[in-house]
BAFI-3210 file (N, C-alpha, C; in Angstrom, 3 decimals, decimal comma, padded with zeros to 6 digits):
// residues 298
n [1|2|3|4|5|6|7|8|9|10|11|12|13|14|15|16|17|18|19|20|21|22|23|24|25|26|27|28|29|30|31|32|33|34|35|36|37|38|39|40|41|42|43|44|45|46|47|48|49|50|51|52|53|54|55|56|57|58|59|60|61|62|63|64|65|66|67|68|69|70|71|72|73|74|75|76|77|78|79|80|81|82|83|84|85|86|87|88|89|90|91|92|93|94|95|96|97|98|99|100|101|102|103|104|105|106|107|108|109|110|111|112|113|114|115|116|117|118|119|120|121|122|123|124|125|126|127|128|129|130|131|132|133|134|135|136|137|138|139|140|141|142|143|144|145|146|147|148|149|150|151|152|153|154|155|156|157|158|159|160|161|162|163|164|165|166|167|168|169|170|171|172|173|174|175|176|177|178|179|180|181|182|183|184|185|186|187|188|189|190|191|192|193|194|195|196|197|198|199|200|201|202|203|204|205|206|207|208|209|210|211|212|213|214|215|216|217|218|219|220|221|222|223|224|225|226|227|228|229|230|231|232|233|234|235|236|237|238|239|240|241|242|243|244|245|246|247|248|249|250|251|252|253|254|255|256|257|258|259|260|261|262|263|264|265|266|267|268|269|270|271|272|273|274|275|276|277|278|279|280|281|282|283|284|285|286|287|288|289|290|291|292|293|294|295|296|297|298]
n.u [055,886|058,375|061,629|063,390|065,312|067,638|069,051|071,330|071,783|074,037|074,278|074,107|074,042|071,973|070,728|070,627|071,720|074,196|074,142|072,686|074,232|075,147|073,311|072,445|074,338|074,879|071,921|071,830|073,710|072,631|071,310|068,563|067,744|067,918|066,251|063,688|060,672|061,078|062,315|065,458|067,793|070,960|071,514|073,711|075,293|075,484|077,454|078,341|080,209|081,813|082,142|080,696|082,516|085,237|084,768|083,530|080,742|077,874|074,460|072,847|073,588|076,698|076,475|075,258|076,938|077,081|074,563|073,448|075,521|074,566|071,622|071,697|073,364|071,687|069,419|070,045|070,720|068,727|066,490|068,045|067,581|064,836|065,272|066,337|063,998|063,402|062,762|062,971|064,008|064,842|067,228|067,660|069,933|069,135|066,328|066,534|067,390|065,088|064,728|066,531|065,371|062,827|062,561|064,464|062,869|060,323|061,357|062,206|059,950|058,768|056,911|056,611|055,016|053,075|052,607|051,909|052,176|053,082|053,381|054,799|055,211|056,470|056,708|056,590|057,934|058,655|059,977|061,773|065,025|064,404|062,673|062,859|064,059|065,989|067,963|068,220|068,444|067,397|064,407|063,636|062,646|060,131|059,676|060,945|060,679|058,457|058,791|059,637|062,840|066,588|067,865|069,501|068,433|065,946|066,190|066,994|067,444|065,646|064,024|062,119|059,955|059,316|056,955|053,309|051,490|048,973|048,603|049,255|050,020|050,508|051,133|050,589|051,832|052,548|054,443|055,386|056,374|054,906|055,462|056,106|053,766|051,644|053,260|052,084|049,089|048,729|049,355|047,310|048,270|047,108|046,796|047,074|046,818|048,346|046,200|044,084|044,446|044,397|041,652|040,134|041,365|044,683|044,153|042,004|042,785|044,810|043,732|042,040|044,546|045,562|043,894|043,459|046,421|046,544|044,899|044,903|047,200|050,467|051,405|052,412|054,484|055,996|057,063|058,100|059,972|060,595|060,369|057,607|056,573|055,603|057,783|058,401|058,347|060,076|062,614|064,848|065,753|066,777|064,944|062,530|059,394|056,515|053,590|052,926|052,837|051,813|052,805|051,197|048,651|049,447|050,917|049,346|047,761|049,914|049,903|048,139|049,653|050,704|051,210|050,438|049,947|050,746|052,203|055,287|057,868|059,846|060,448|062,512|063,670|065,550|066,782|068,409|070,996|072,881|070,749|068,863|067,298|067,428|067,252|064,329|063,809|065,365|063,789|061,355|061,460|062,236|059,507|057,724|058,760|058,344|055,652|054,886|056,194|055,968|055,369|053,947|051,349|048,215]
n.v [075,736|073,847|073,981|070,898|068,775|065,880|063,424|061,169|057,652|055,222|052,431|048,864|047,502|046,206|044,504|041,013|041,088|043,344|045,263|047,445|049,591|051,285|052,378|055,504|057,182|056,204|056,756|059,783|060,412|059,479|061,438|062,271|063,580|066,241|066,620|067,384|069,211|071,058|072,963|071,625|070,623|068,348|067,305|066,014|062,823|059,613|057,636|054,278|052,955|051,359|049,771|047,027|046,503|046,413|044,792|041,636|040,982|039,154|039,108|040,616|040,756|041,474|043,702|045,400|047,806|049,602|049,676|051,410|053,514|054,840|054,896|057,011|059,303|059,803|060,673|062,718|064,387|064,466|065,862|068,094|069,573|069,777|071,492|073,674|074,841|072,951|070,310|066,922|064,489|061,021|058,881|055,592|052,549|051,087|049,147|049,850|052,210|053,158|053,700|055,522|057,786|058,239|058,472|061,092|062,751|062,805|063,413|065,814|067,455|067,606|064,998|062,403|059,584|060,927|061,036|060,253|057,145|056,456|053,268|051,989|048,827|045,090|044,170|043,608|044,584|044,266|042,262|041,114|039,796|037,904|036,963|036,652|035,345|035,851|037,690|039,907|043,570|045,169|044,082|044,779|047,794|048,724|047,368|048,223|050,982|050,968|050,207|047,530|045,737|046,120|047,859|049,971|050,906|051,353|053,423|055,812|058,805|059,236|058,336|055,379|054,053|055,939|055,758|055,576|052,656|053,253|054,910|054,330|052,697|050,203|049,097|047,297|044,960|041,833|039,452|037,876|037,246|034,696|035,495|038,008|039,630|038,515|040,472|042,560|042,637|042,180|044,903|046,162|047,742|048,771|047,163|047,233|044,530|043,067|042,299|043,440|046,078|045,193|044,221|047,074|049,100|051,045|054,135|054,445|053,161|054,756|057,208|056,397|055,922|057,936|059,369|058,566|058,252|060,981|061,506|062,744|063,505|065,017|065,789|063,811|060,791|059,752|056,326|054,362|051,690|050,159|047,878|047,302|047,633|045,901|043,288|043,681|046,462|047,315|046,378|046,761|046,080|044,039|042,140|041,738|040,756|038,900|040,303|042,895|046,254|048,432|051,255|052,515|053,061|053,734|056,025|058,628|058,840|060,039|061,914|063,142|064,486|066,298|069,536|069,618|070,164|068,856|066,674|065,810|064,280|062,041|059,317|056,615|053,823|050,869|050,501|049,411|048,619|047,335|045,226|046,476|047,105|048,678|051,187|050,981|051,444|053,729|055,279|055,043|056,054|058,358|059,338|058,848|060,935|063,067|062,946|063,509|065,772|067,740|071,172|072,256|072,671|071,084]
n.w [051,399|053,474|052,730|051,653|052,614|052,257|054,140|053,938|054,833|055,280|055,477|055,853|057,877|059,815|058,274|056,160|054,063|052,802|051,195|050,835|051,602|049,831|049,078|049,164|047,950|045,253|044,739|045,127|043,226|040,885|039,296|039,250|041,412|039,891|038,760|039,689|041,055|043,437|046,184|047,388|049,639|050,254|052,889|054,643|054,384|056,422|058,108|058,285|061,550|060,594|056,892|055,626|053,640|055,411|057,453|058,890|059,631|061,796|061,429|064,738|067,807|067,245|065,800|066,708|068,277|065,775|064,848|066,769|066,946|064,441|064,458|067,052|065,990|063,284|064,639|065,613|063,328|062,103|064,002|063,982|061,693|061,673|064,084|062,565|060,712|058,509|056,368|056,840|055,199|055,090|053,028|052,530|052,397|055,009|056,879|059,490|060,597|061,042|063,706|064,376|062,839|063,995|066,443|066,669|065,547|067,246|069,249|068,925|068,394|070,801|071,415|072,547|072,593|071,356|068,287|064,733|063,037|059,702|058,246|055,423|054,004|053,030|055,025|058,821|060,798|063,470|065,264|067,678|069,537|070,508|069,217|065,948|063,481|061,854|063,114|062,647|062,703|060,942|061,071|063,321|064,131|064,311|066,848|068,686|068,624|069,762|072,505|072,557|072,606|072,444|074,958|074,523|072,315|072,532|074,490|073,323|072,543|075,107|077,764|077,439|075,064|072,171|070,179|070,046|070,568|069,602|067,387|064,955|061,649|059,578|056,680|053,011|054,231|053,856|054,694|057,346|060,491|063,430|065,975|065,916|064,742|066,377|068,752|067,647|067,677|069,810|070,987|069,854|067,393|064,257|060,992|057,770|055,897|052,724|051,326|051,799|051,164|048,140|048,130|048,681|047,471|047,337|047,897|049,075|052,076|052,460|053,000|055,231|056,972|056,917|058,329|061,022|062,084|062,795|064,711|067,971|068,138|067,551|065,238|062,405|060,301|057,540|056,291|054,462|052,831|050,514|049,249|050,023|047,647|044,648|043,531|040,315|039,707|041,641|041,801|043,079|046,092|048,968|050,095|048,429|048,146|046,370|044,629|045,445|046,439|043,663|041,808|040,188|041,712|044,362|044,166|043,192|045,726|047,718|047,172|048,522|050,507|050,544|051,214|054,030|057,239|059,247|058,492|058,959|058,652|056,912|055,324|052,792|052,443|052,246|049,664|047,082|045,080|043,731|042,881|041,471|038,380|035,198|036,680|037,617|040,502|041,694|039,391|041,161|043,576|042,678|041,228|044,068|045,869|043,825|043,977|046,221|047,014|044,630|043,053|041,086|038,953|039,754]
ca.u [056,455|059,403|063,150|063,628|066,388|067,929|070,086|071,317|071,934|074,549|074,377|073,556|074,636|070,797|070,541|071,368|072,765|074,416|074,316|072,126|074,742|075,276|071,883|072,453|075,544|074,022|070,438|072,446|074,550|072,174|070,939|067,039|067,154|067,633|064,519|062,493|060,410|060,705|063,580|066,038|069,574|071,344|072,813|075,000|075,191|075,687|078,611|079,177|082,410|082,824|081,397|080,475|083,842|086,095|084,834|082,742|079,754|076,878|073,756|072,258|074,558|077,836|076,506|074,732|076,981|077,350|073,359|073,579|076,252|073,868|070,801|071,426|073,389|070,559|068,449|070,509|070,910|067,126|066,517|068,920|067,301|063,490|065,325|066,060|062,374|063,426|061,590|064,034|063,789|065,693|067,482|068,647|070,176|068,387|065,444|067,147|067,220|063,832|064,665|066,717|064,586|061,630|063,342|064,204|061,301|059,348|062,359|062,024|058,636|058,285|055,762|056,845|053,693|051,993|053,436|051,574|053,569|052,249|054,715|054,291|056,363|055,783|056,850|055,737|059,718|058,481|060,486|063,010|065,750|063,777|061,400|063,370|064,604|067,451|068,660|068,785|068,163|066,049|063,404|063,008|062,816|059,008|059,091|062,070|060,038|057,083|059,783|060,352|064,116|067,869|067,592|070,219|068,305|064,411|066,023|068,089|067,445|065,406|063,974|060,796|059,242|058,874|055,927|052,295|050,665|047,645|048,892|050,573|049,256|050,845|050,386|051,255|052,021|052,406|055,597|055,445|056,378|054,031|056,067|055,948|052,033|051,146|053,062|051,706|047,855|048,583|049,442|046,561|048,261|046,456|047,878|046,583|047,415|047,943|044,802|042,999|044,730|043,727|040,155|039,378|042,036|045,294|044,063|040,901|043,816|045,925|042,811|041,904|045,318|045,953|042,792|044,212|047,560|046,441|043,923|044,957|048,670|051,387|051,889|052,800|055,526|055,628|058,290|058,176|060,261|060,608|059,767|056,323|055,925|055,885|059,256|058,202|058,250|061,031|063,520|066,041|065,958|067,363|064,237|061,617|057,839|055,421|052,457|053,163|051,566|051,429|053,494|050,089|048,115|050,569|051,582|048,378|047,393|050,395|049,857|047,455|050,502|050,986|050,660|049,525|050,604|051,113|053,131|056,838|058,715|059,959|062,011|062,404|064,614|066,134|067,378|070,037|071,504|073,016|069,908|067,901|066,892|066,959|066,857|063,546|063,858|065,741|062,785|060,307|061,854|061,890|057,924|057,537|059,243|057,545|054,363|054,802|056,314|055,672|055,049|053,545|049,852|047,776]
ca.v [074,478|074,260|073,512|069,543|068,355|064,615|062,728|059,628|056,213|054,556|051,714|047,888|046,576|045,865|043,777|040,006|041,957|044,752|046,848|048,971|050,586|052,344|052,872|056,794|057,771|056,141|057,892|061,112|060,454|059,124|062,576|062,148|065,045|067,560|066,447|067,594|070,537|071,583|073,119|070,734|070,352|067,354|067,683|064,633|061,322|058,968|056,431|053,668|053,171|051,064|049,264|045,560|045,874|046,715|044,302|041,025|040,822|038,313|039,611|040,554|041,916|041,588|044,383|046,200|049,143|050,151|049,834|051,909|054,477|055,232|056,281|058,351|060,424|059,972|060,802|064,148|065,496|064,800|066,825|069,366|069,584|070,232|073,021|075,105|074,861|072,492|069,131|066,189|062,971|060,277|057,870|054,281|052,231|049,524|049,945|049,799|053,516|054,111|054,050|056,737|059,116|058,862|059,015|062,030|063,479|063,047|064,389|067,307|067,553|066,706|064,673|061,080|058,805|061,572|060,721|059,115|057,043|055,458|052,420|051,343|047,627|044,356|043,374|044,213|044,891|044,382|041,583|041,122|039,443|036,512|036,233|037,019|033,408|036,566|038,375|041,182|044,654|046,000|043,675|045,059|049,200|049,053|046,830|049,168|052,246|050,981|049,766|046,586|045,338|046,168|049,245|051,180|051,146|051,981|054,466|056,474|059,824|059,925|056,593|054,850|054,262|056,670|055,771|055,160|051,572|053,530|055,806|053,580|051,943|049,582|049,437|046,589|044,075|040,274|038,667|038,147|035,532|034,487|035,892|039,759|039,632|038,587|041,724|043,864|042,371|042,385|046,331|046,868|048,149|048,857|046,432|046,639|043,805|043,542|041,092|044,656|046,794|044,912|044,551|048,407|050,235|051,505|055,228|054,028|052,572|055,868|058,170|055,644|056,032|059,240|060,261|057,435|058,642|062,195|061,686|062,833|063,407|066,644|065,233|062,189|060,723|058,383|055,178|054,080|050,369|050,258|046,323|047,060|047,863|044,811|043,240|044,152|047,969|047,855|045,176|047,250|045,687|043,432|041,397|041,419|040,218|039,089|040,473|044,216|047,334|049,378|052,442|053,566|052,817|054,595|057,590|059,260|058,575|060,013|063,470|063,889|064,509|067,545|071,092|068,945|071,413|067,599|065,931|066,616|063,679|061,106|057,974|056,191|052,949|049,762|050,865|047,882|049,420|046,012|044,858|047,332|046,819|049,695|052,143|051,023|051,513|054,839|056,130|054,973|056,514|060,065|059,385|059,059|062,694|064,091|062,910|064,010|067,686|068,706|072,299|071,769|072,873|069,641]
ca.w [051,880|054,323|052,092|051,774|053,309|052,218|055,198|053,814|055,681|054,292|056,392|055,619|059,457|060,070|057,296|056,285|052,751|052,915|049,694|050,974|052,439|048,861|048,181|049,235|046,969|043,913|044,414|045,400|042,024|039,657|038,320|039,250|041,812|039,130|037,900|041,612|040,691|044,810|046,619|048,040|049,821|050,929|054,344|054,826|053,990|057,700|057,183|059,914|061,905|059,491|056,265|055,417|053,181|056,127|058,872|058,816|061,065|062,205|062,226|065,769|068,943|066,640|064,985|067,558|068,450|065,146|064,758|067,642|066,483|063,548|064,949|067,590|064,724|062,686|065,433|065,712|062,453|062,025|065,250|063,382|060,640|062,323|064,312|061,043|060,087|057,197|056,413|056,363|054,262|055,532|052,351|053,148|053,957|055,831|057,696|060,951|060,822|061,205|065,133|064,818|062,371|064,463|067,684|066,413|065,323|068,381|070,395|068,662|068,987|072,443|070,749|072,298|072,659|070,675|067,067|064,085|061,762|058,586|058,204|053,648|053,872|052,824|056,743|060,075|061,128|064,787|066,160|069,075|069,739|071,114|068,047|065,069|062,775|060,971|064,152|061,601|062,917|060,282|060,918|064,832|064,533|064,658|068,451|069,532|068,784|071,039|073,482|072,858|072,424|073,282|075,794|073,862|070,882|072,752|074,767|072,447|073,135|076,305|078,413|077,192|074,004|071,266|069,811|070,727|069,388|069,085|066,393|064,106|060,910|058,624|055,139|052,577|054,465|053,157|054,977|059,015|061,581|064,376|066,904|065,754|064,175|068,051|069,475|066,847|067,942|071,455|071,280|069,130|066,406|063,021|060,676|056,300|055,044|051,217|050,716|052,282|049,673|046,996|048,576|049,475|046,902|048,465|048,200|050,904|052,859|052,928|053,446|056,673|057,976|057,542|060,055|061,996|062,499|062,995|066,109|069,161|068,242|066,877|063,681|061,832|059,665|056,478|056,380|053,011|052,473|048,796|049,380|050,006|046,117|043,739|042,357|038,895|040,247|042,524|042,089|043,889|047,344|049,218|050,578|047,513|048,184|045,372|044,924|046,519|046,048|042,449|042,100|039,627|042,663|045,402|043,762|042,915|047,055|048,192|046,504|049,611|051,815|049,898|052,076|055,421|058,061|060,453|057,938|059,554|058,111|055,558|054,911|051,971|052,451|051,825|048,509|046,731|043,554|042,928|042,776|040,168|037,133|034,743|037,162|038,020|041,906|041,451|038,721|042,179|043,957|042,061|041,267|045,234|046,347|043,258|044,398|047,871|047,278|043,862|043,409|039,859|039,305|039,205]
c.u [057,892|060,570|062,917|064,900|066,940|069,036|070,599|071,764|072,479|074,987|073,792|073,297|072,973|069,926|071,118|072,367|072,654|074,405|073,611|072,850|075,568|074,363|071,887|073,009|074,538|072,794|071,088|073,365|073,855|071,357|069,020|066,974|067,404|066,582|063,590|062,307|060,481|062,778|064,235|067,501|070,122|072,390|073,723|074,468|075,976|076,141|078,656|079,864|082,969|082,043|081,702|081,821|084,771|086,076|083,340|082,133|078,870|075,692|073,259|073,428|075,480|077,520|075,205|075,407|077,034|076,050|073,297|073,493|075,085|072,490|070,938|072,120|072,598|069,849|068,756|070,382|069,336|066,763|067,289|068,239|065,770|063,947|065,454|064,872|063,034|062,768|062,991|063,490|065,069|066,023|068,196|069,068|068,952|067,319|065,538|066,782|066,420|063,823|065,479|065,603|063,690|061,899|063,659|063,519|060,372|059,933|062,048|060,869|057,808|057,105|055,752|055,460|052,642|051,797|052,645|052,524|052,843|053,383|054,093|055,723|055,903|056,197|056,564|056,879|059,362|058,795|061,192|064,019|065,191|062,935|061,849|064,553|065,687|068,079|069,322|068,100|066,934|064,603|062,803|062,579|061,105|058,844|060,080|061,134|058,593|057,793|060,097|061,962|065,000|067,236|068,272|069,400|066,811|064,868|067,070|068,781|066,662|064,655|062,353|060,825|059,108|057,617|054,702|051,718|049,486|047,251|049,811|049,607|050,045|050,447|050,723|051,573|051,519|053,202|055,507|055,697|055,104|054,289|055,761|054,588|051,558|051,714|051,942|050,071|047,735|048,487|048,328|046,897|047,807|047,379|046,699|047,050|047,675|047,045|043,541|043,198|043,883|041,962|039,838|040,162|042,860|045,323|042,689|041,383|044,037|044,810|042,759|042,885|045,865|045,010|043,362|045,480|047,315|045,747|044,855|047,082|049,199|051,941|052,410|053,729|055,109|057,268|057,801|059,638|059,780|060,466|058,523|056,142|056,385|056,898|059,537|059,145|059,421|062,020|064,750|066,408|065,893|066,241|062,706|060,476|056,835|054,718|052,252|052,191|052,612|051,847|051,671|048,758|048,494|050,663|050,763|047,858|048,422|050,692|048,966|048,114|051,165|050,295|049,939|050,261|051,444|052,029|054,798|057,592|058,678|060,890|061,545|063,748|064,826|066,554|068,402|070,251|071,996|072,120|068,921|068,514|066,509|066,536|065,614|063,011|064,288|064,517|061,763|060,336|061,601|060,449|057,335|058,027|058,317|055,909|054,186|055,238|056,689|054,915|054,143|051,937|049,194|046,393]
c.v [074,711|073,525|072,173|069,181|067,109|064,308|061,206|058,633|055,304|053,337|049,931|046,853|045,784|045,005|042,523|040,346|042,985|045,887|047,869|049,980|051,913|052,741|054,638|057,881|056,800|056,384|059,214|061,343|060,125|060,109|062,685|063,137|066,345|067,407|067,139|068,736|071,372|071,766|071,733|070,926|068,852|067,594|067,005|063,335|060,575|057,811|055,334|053,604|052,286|049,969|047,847|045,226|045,898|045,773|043,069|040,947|039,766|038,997|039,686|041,378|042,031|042,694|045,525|047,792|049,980|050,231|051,414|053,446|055,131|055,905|056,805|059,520|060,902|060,757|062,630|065,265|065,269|065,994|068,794|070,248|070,411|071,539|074,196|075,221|073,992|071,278|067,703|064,782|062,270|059,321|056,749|053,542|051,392|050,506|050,387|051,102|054,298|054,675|054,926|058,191|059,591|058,922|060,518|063,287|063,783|063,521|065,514|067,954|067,670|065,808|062,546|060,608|059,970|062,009|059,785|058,451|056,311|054,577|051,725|050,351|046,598|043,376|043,920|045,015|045,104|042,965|041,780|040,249|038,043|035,715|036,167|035,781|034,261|037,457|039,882|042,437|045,730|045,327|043,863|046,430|049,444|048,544|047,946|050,421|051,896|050,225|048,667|045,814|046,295|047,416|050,331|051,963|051,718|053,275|055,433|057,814|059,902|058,135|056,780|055,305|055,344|057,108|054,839|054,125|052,316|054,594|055,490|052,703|051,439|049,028|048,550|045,350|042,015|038,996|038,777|036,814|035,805|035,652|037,830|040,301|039,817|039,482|042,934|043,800|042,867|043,907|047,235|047,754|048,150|048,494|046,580|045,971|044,009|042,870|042,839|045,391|046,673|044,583|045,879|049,398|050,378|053,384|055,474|053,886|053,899|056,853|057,587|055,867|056,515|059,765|059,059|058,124|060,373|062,948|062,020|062,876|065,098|066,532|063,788|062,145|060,068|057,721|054,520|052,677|050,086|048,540|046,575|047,200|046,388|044,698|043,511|045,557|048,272|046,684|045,422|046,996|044,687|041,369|041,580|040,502|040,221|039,764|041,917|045,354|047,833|050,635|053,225|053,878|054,267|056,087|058,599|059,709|059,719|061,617|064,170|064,255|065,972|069,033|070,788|069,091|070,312|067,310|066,497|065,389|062,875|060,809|057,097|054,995|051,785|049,290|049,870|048,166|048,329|045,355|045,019|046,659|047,938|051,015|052,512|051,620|052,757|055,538|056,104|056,122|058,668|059,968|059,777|060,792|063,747|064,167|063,816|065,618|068,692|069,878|072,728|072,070|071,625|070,183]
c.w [052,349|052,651|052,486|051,841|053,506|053,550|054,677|055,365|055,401|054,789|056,053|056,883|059,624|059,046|057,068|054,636|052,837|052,280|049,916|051,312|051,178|048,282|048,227|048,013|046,027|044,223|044,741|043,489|040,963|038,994|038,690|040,356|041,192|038,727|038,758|040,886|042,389|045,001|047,796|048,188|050,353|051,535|054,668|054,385|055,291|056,778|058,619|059,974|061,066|058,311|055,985|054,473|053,973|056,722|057,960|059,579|060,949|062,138|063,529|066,752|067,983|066,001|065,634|068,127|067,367|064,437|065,430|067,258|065,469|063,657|065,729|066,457|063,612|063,785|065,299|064,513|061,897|062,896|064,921|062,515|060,576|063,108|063,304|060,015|058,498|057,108|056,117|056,018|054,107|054,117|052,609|052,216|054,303|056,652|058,840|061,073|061,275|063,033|065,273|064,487|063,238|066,188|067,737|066,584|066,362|069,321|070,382|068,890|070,417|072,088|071,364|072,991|072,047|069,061|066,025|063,439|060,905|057,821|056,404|053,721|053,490|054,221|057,510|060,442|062,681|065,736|067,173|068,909|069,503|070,332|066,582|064,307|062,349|061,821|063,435|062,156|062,116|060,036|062,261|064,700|064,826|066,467|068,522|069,579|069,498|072,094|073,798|072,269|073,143|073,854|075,584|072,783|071,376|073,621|074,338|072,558|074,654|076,915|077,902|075,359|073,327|070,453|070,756|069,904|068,962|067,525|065,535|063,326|059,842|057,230|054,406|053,198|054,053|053,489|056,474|059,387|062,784|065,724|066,955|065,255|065,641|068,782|068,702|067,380|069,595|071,746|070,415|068,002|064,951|062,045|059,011|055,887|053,455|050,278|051,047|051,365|048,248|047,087|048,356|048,378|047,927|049,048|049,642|051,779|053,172|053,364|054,662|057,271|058,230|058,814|060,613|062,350|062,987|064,116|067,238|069,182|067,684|065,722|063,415|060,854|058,571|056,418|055,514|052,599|051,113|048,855|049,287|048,826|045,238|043,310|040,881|039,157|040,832|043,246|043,338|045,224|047,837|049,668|049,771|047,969|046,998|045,606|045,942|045,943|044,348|042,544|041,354|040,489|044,323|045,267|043,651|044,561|047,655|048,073|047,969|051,156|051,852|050,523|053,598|056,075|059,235|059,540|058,417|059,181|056,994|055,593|053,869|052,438|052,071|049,885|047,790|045,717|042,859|042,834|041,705|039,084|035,991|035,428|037,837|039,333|042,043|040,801|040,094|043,042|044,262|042,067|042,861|045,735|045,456|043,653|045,789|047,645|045,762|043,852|041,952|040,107|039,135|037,904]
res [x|x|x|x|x|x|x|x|x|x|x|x|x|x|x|x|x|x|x|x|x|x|x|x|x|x|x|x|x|x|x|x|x|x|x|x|x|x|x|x|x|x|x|x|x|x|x|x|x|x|x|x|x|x|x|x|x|x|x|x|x|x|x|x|x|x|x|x|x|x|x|x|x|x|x|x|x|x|x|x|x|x|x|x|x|x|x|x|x|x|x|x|x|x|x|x|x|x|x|x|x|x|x|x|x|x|x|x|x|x|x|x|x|x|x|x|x|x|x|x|x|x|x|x|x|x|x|x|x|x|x|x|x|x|x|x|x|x|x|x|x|x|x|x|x|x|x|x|x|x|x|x|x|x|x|x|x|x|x|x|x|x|x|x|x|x|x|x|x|x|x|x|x|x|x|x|x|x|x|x|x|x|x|x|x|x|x|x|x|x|x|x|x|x|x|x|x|x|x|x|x|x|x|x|x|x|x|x|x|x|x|x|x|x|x|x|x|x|x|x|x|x|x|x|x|x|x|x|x|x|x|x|x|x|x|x|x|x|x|x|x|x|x|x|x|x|x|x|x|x|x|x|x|x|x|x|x|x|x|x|x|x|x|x|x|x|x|x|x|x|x|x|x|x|x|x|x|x|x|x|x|x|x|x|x|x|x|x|x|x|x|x|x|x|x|x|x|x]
***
C-alpha cells in the first residue's frame, strides 16, 4: 500500500458555522494517529486568507474568493501528493473542499469525466446559487463538480466539469431541497437514500456502488461527511441529521476498500470539535482510516 498522506482543510468559509475550520489541528493533535497501524505523514494543513475570527462574512459570493483560494490549493497539493506515488486523505473543514480534492484527482489522472466518486452524507450538497435557501458553499461542491455553479469554482483547474453524473453514487442521504434532488434526477445520478440503507443493509449499498463507480472509469474516490452517521455516533458536526447511518454498520463495509488497485482517494469532513461529545467524532473518525488502511491480519 502506497504511504498515506493527511492534507488538512482548515476552512469553515463554506459553511453557515464555522468551527470546522479547527476540525484539522484538533484531529492532527488529539493523539488518535499514533494509534494507525499503517504508514502515514501529514503534509500540510490549508489555512484561508483569512479565518472566521479575523473577518466577518455572509454566506454565498462574500465568501467566494476565499472558497476559491482554497481549492485550487487543495486541488494542488492533492495533485502533489498523487505525483509522489502517495495516497492522500483530505481532513476538513467544510465540505466545500470536495471541489478542490477531486478536481484534483482527476487532473492528475487525466481522468476528468472518467472518475467514480462514492459521496457517504446525509445531503445531496448539489445546489446552486439559484436553488440553495443557505447560500452556503458546502452545500454546492457536488453541482460544481458536474458543472453546475460559479465558473471559478467548475473550472478550477482546466474548463468543464470534473465529474461524470454517470459515475457518482450517493450514500446516506435524508436532508434535500426540491431544487437540488431535481438536478441530481435530471443528470441521472444514483442517489441511496437512508430509507434504502436501512431496507437492503449499508454493506449491499457499498458493494452496489462500488461496481457502480468503477464501470467504465480510472478509478474512484470516497467523500465521507461525518453527518451522514447518526448524532448519537457523531455529534461532532455542524449540520447533524437523525436517523443516519451506524458506524457498526459502516466500518465493517468499508474494509472492502482495502488493497483496491482503483481506490486513489479520500476525504473525511465537516469535523466541529466544539461540537463533540467525548471524543466521539474524533474515535469515528480513527475507526474509519483504520477500517480503510489497516495493515492488521483480519
Amino acid at each position: 500500500m502506497k504511504n498515506i498522506t493527511f492534507i488538512g482543510s482548515a476552512s469553515g468559509w463554506g459553511a453557515q458555522i464555522r468551527e470546522t475550520e479547527k476540525g484539522p489541528k484538533a484531529f492532527k493533535e488529539s493523539g488518535v494517529l499514533s494509534s494507525l497501524d499503517f504508514p502515514w505523514t501529514w503534509k500540510e494543513t490549508l489555512y484561508p486568507l483569512k479565518t472566521s475570527q479575523e473577518v466577518t462574512l455572509s454566506p454565498g459570493l462574500e465568501t467566494l474568493p476565499y472558497m476559491e483560494d482554497m481549492c485550487v490549493r487543495m486541488s494542488q497539493s492533492v495533485e502533489e501528493t498523487l505525483q509522489q506515488q502517495e495516497f492522500p486523505v483530505v481532513i476538513g473543514g467544510d465540505h466545500g473542499i470536495a471541489m478542490g480534492t477531486w478536481s484534483g484527482v482527476t487532473h492528475h489522472l487525466k481522468a476528468k469525466g472518467e472518475f467514480g466518486l462514492i459521496w457517504i452524507d446525509a445531503h445531496m450538497d448539489a445546489h446552486t446559487l439559484e436553488t440553495t435557501p443557505s447560500q452556503a458553499y458546502h452545500g454546492m461542491p457536488l453541482a460544481v463538480l458536474l458543472g453546475f455553479g460559479e465558473d471559478s469554482l467548475v473550472n478550477l483547474l482546466r474548463e468543464g466539469p470534473a465529474l461524470n453524473p454517470a459515475h457518482i453514487c450517493l450514500i446516506g442521504i435524508r436532508s434535500f431541497e426540491e431544487g437540488e434532488a431535481a438536478l441530481l434526477k435530471h443528470l441521472g445520478v444514483r442517489v441511496y437514500f437512508m430509507k434504502d440503507v436501512q431496507a437492503n443493509g449499508f454493506k449491499a449499498i457499498f458493494e452496489e456502488a462500488l461496481d457502480h463507480v468503477k464501470q467504465g472509469t480510472k478509478g474512484f474516490g470516497v467523500s465521507i461527511d461525518l453527518d451522514g452517521f447518526d448524532p448519537t455516533e457523531a455529534p461532532g458536526v455542524g449540520t447533524p441529521e437523525p436517523e443516519g447511518l451506524k458506524a457498526a454498520e459502516v466500518i465493517p463495509a468499508l474494509s472492502l476498500l482495502q488493497h483496491d488497485p482503483f481506490f486513489k482517494a479520500l476525504e473525511i469532513v465537516e469535523y466541529n470539535t466544539d461540537r463533540d461529545k467525548d471524543n466521539k467524532t474524533i474515535f469515528l473518525m480513527r475507526d474509519l482510516l483504520s477500517a480503510i488502511f489497516s495493515r492488521k491480519e483480519k
